[in-house]
C-alpha positions as CSV (number, residue, x, y, z in Angstrom):
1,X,2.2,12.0,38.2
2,X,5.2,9.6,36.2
3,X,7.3,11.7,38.4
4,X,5.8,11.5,41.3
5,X,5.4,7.6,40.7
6,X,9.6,7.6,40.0
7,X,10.2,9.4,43.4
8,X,8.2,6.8,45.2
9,X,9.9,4.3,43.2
10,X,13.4,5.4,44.3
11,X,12.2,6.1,47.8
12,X,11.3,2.5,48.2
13,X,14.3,0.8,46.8
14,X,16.6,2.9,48.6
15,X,14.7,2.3,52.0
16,X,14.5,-1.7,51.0
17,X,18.3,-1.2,50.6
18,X,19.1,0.3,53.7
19,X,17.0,-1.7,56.0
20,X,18.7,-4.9,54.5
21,X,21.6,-3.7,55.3
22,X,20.5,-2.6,58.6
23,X,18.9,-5.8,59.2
24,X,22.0,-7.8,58.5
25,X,24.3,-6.0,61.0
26,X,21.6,-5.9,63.7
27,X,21.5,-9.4,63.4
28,X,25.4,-9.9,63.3
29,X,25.7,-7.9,66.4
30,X,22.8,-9.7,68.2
31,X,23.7,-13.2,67.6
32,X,27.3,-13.0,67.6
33,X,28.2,-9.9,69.5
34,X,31.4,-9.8,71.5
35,X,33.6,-12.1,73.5
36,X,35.6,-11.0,76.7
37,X,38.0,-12.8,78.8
38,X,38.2,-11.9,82.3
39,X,40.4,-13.1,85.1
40,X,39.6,-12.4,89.1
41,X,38.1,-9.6,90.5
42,X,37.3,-8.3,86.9
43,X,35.0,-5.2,86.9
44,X,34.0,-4.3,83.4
45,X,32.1,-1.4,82.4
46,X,30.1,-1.8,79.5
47,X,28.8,1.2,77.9
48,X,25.3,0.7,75.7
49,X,22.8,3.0,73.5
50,X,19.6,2.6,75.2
51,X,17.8,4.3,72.3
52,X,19.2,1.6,70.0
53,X,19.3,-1.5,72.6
54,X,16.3,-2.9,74.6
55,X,18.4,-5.6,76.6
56,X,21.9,-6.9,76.8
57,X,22.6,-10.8,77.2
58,X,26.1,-12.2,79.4
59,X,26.2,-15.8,78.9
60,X,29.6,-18.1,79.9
61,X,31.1,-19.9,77.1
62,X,31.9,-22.8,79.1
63,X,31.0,-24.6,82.6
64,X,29.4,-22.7,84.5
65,X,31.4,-20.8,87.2
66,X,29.4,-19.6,90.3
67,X,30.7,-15.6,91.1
68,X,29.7,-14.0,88.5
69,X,26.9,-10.9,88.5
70,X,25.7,-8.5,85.9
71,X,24.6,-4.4,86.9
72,X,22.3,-2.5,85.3
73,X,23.5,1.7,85.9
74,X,21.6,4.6,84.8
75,X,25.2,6.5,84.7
76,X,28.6,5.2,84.9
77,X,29.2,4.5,88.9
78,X,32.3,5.7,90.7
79,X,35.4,4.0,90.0
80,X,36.2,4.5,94.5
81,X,36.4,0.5,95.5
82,X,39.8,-0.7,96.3
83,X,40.9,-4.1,96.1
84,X,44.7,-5.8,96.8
85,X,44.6,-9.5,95.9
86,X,47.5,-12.1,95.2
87,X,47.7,-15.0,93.2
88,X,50.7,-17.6,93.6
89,X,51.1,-20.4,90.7
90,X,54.3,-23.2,90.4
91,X,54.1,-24.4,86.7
92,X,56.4,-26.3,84.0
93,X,56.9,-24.8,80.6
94,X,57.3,-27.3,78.1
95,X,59.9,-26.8,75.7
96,X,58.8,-24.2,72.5
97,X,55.7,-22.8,74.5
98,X,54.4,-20.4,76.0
99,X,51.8,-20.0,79.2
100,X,49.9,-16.4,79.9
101,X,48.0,-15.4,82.8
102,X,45.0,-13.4,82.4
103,X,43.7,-9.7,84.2
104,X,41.3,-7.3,83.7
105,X,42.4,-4.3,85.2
106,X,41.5,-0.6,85.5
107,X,42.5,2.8,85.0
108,X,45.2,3.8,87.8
109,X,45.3,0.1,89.1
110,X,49.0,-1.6,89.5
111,X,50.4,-4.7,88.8
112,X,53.7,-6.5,90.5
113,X,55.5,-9.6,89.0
114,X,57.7,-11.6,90.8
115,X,59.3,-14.3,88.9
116,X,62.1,-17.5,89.9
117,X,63.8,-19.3,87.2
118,X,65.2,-22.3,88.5
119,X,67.0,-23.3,85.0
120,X,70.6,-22.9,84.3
121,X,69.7,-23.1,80.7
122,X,68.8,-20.2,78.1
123,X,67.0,-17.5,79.9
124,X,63.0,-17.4,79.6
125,X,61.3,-14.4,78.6
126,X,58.7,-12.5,80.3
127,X,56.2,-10.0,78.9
128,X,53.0,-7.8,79.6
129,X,50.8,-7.1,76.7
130,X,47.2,-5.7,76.3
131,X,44.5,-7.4,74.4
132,X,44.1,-10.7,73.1
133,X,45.6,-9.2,69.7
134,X,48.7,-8.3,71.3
135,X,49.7,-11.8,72.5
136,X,48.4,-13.4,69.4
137,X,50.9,-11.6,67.4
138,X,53.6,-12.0,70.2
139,X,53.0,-16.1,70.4
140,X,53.7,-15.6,66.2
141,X,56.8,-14.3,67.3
142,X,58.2,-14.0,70.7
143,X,61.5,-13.4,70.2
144,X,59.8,-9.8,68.8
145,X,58.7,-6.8,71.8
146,X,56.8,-5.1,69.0
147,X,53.4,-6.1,70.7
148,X,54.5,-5.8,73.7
149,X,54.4,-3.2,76.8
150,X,57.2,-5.1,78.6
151,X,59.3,-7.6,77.2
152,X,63.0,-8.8,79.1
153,X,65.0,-11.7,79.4
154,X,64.7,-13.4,82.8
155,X,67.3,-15.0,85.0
156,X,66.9,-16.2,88.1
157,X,64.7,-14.3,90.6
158,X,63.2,-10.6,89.4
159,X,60.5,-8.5,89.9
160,X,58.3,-6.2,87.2
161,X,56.0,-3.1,88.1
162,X,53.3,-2.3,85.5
163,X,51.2,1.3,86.7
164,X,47.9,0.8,84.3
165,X,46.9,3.8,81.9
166,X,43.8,2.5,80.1
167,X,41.0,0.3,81.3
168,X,41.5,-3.1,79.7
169,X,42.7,-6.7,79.8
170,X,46.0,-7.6,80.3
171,X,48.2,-10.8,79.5
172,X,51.0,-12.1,81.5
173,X,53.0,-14.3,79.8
174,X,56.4,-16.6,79.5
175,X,57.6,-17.7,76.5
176,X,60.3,-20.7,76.9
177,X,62.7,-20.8,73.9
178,X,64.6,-23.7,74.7
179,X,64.6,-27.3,73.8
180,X,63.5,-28.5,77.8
181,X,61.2,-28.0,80.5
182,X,61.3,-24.8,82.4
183,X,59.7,-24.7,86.4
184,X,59.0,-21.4,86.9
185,X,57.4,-19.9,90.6
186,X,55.0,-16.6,90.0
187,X,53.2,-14.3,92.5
188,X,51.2,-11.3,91.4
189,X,50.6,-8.7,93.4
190,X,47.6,-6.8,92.4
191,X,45.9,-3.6,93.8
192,X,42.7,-3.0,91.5
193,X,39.9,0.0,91.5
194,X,36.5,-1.1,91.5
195,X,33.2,0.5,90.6
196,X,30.7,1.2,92.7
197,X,27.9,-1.4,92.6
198,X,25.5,0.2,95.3
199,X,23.0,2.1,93.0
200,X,22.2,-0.3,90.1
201,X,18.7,-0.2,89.4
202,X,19.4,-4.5,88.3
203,X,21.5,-7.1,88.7
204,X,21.5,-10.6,87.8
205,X,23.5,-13.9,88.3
206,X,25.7,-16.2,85.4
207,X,25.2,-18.9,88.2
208,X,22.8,-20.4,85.6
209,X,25.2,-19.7,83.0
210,X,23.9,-16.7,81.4
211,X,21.4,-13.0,82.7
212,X,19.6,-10.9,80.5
213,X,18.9,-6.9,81.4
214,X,16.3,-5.0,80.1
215,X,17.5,-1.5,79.7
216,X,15.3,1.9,80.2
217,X,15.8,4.1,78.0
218,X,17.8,6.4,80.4
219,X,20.1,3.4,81.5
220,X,23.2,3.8,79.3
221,X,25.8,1.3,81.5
222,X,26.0,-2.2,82.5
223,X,28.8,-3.9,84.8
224,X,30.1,-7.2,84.6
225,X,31.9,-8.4,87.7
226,X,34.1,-11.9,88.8
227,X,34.6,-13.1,92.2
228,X,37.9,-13.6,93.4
229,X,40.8,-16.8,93.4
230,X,40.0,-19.7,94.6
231,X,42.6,-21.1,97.0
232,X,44.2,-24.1,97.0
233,X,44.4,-24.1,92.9
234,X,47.2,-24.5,90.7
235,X,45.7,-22.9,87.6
236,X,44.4,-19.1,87.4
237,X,40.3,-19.4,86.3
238,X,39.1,-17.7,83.4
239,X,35.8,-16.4,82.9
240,X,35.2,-16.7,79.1
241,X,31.8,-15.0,78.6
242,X,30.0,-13.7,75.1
243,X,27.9,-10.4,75.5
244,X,24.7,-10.4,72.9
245,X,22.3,-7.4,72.4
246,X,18.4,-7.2,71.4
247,X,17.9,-4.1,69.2
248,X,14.8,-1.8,69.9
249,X,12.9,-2.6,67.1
250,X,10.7,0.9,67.3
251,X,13.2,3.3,67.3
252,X,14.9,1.5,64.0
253,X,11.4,1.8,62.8
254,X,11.2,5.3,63.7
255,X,14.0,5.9,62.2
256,X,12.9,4.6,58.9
257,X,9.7,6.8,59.0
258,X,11.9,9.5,59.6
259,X,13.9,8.8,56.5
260,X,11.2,7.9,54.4
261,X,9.8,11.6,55.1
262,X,13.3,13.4,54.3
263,X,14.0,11.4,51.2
264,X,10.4,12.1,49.7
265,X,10.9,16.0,50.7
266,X,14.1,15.9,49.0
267,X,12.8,14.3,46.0
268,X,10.1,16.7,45.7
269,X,12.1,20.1,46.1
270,X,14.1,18.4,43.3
271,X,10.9,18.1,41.4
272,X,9.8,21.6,41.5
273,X,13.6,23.0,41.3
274,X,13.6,20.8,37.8
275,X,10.1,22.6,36.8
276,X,11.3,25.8,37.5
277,X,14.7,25.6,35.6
278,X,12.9,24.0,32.2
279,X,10.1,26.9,33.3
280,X,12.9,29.8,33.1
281,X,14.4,27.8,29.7
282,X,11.2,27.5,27.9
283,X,10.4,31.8,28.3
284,X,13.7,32.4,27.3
285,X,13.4,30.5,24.2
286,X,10.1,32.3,23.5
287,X,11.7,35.0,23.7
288,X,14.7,34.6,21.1
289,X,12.5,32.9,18.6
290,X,10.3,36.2,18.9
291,X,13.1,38.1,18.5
292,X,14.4,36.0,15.9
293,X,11.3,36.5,14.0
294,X,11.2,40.4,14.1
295,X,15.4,41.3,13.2
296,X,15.4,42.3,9.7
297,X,17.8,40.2,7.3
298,X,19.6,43.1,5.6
299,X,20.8,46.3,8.1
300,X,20.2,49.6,6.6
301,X,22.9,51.8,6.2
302,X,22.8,55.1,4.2
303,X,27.1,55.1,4.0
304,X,26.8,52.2,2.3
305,X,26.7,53.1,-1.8
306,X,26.1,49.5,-2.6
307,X,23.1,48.8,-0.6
308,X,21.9,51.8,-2.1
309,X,22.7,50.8,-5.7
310,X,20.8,47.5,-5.1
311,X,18.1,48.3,-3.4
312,X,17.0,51.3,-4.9
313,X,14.6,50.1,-7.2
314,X,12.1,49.1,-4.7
315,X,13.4,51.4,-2.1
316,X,11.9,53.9,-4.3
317,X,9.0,51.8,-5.3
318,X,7.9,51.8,-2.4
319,X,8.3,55.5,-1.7
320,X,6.8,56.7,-4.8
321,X,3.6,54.4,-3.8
322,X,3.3,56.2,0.0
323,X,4.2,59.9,-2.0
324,X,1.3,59.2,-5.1
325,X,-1.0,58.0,-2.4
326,X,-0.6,61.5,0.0
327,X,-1.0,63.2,-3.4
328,X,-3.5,62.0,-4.7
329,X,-5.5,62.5,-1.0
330,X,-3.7,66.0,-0.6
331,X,-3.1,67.4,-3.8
332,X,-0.2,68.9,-3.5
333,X,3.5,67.5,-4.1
334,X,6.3,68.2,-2.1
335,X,9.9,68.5,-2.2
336,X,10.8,65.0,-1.6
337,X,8.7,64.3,-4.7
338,X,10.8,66.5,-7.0
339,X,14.3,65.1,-5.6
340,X,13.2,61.5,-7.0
341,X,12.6,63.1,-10.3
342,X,14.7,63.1,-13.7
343,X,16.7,66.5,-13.5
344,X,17.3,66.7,-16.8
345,X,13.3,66.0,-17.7
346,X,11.6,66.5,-14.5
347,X,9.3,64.0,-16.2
348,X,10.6,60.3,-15.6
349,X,11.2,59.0,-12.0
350,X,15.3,58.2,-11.6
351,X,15.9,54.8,-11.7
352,X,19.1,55.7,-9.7
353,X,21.0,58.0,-7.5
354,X,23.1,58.4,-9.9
355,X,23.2,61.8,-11.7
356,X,22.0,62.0,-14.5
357,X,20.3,58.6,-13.9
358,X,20.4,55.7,-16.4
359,X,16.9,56.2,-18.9
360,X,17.5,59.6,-20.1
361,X,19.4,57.4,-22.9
362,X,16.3,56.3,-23.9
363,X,13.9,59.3,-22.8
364,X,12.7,61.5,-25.7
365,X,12.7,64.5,-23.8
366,X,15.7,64.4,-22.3
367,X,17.5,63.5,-25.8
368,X,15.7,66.4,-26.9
369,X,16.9,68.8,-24.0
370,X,20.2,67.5,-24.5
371,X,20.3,68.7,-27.9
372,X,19.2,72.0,-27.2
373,X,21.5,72.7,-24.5
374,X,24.6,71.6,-26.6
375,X,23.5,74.3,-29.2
376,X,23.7,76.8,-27.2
């Protein structure tokens, strides 16, 4: 019963342990979960566990910007829509700065470049990079194409092609190095892939700056899409948004039942391996102290002529008591009898192997047969 009492014991703080833990990263991921920048005619996939997540959260960061629409997929749709856009921006780089331009662009999409310098001055530099932690490192050190999946020098008018490999966001940038302004003319040239929007079983609108989706649990995929460029503006819109997610309570519940069961299982095969083992130690101690108690102290061996010396006495003590017993109930003495005998009295029993043995120095008789025989 104390054991039993010990596993439940253990059982409980170990669950108490793991569902604080649990707790505390649900809780991280729900309230902080992830931030995604996204420029025009961005069509993110994002890929959920249903089982875990009961509904997924898109709200903007900042002023709401009308466009915007979340999907709700049972399985990823087809990446088959095709989109060709372009975007056309004058701006002035201030001396010791830099100035990015933001896409979020799919697998086997494209993306052309043209640039004008109008500065005689120190060339600019141009670079593509992918991820916000690629230009953060890059705006640490721009002189540096370690980050960077196109980095050159920039003179007057040029052009850049960048084919797309992975599905991600991508960062345009100029860095100006010099000590004055830099006017710079750009125009991207983008053809995109789309997915499919046609068989969402939801969608929703940011227009009130943030959509929630409940998720089934055999809806694994949700899309979030922007609307295109404005025309007429000088600046390229962003679309800073932060995607939350509500855990399914149940399952993690589940799932703690679940664990409960296998940890007391485990903890009581442990129990009964434990009794068998101190089970299989205790007989085989029985048995040695048994053993233990029936081995003789002294071996017997008839080659040895000092065990025989010293142990004759009762050796033969306790032979002569067996032999007078069966004589006295038989009657009759046998040969064994005679061997333990004197030889020269065949009176006296030897008190040793010894021939003659030691009392026929004493023994009348023998003195007296002695005697006789040395007359002779």
């Amino acid at each position: 019963m104390t054991f039993m009492w010990d596993n439940v014991c253990s059982c409980i703080v170990i669950l108490v342990l793991f569902w604080f833990i649990e707790s505390i990263t649900l809780s991280f991921v729900g309230v902080c979960g992830s931030n995604l920048q996204l420029g025009s005619y961005s069509s993110h996939l994002i890929e959920i566990n249903s089982m875990l997540v009961q509904s997924i959260e898109v709200q903007q960061n900042n002023r709401p910007k009308s466009g915007m629409m979340l999907y709700g997929f049972d399985v990823a749709p087809p990446l088959d829509g095709k989109i060709n856009w372009t975007e056309m921006y004058d701006v002035s780089i201030p001396p010791k700065s830099q100035k990015e331009w933001i896409f979020y662009l799919n697998k086997d999409s494209q993306l052309d470049v043209f640039v004008s310098v109008n500065s005689l001055v120190a060339p600019l530099i141009l670079v593509i990079l992918k991820g916000r932690e690629s230009i953060d490192e890059w705006k640490d050190d721009p002189i540096s194409p370690d980050a960077t999946m196109y980095w050159n020098n920039i003179y007057g008018s040029s052009k850049v092609t960048q084919k797309i490999s992975e599905s991600s966001t991508y960062y345009v940038a100029i860095g100006n190095i010099n000590h004055q302004n830099v006017k710079v003319q750009l125009k991207f040239n983008v053809n995109a892939l789309l997915y499919n929007t046609t068989n969402s079983y939801k969608r929703c609108s940011l227009d009130n700056n943030s959509c929630k989706i409940n998720t089934a649990l055999s809806a694994n995929i949700a899309l979030l899409t922007t609307p295109g460029p404005k025309e007429g503006v000088t600046n390229q819109e962003w679309f800073d948004v932060n995607v939350s997610y509500e855990p399914r309570w149940i399952m993690y519940f589940i799932g703690i039942g679940v664990m409960t069961v296998i940890i007391l299982c485990a903890l009581e095969s442990y129990q009964m391996y434990q009794t068998n083992i101190e089970e299989n130690v205790r007989f085989r101690f029985q048995r040695v102290e048994v053993n233990s108690e029936r081995a003789p102290l002294l071996s017997r061996k008839d080659t040895d002529v000092t065990s025989w010396s010293s142990s004759y006495d009762s050796f033969s003590s306790d032979e002569e008591n067996s032999s007078e017993g069966k004589s006295i109930i038989e009657g009759e003495t046998s040969n064994n009898d005679l061997r333990r005998l004197c030889v020269i009295c065949f009176d006296a029993r030897r008190d040793c192997f010894f021939l003659p043995c030691g009392h026929f120095a004493t023994c009348y008789t023998c003195g007296t047969r002695n005697l006789h025989l040395s007359h002779l």
